[in-house]
N, C-alpha and C positions, 0 to 999 in steps of 0.2 A: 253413280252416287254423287248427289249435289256436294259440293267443297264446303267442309265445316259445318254441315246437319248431322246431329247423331239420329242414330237408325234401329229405332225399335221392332223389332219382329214378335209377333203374339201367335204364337205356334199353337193352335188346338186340337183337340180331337174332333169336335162338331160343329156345325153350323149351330149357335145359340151362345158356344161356351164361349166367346170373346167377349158378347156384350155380360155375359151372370159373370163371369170372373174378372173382369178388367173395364169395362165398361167406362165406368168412369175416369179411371188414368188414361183409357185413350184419349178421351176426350182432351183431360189434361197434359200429355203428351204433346196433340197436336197443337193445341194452344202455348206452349211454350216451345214450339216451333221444330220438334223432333218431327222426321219424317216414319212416316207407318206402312207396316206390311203385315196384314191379317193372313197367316196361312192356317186352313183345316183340313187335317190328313182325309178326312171323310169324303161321300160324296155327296152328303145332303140329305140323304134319304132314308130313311127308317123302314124297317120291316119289322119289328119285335113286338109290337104293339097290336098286334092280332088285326093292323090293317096298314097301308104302303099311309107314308107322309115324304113329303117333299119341301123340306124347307131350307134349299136350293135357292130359291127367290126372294125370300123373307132374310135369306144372307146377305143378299147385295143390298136391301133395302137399310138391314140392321148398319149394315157398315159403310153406307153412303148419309146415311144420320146421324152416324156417330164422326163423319168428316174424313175416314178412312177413302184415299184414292185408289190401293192397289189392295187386291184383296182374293183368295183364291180356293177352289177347293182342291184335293185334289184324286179326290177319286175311291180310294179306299173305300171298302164296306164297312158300315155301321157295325159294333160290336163284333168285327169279324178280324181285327188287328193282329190278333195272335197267332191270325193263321197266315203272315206275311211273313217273310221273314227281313228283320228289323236292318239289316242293311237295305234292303229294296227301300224301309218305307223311309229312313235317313238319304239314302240317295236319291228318292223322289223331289226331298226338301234341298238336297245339296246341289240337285242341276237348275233351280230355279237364281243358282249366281248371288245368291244375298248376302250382305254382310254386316250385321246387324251388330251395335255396340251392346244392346241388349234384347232379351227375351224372356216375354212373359210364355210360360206353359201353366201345366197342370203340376201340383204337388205330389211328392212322390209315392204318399196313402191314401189317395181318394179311394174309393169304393170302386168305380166305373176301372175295370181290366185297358179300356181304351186310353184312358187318360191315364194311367199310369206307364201304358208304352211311351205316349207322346212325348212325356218325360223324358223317357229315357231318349230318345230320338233327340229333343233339344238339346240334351244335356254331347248325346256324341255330336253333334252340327254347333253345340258353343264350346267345342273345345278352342282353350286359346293356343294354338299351334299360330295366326300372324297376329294376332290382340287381342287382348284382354273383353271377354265378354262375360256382363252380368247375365246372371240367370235365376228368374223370380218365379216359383209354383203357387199360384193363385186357387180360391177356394171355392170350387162351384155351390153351390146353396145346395142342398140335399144329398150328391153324392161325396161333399165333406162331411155333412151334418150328421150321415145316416149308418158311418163307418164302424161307430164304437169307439171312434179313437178322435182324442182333440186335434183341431187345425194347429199344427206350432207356427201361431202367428209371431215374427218379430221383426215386420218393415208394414210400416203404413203407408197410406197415400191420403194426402186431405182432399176428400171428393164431395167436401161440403156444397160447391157453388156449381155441380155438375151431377147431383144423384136424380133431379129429376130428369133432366135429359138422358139419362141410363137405362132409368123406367121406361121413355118413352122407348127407346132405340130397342129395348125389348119385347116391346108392345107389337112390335112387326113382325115376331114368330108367331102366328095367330096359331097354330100348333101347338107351341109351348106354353102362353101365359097364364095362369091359373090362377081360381079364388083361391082369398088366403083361407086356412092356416097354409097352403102348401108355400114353401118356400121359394118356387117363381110366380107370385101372386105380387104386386105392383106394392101392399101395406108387406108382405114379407122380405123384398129385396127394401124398402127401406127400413125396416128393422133392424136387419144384418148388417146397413151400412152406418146405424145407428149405434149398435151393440158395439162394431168396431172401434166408434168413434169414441164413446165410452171410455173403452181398452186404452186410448190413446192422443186423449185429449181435444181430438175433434168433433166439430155435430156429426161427421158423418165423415165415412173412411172406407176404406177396400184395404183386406188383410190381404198378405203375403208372406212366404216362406223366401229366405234367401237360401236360393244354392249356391251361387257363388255372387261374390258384389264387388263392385271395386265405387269409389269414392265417386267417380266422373261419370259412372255410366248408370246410374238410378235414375228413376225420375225427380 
């Protein structure tokens, strides 16, 4: 660990949800000089879809454009989380040595079964047993949208001067980006980052849930 970088970890369930959920605070992250560590319990690859996808590749590309240096998957099957049992998939996070001031995951009602372990897996890897770690659940577009239940958005992020580079850094899951109305559609994530902004006095924001924060370790 560089002396005197704080150290954000963005702990996901999949290749895609770093850039639809935080996308743009990483950006701004890196730009105000925090160091980054993209980890996704997954391994890339889909089978639910009545055909195999791999986007495996469109990972390193998504987070080598968003400025991200380390970055990883780690294996875990697609929508198959719940049949790990949740110390394995904590201790796979926990021998990778990190020590992160803070961590964006997945909020703890999203729809998706996978992101809601992730959660929980963040939340036992930010226990502060040697410091104080924030921990932010970010809103993926459709599996927050599609839950029934509202996002409790109450921490923003101003991603005014950084949503179109979010777009683009999305644009590299050629698997995932979709016409709109769908909510990973290029006019849909600027929408959501619009609507945010709205909520909270910027042109454009990325909502978050605080599970735990302390003063010094937000963005």
């Amino acid at each position: 660990m560089i002396k005197n970088k704080k150290f954000a970890l963005i702990l996901i369930a999949h290749a895609d949800d770093e850039t639809l959920g935080a996308g743009g605070t990483i950006l701004k992250l890196i730009e105000k000089g925090w160091l980054v560590n993209v980890v996704a319990l997954s391994d890339g690859k889909l089978t639910v879809r009545g055909k195999k996808q791999d986007n495996s590749k469109d990972f390193k590309k998504a987070c080598k454009f968003l400025g991200v240096k380390k970055y990883s998957l780690l294996q875990f099957k697609d929508q198959k989380f719940d049949r790990v049992a949740i110390s394995d998939l904590a201790n796979a996070v926990a021998n990778l040595k990190l020590q992160p001031d803070l961590i964006i995951t997945h909020h703890q009602e999203d729809l998706n079964k996978d992101h809601r372990i992730t959660c929980e897996v963040a939340k036992i890897i930010g226990r502060p047993k040697t410091k104080p770690i924030s921990i932010l659940g970010c809103e993926i577009p459709g599996t927050s949208l599609w839950n029934g239940k509202v996002f409790q958005a109450n921490y923003y992020v101003d991603i005014s001067k950084h949503i179109d580079l979010k777009i683009e850094a999305f644009t590299k899951y050629h698997n995932e980006i979709q016409d709109y109305p769908h909510p990973w559609s290029k006019k849909g994530l600027k929408l959501l980052a619009e609507y945010h902004g709205m909520q909270s006095g910027f042109q454009y924001a990325e909502a978050f849930n605080i599970i735990r924060g302390y003063e010094d370790r937000l963005v």
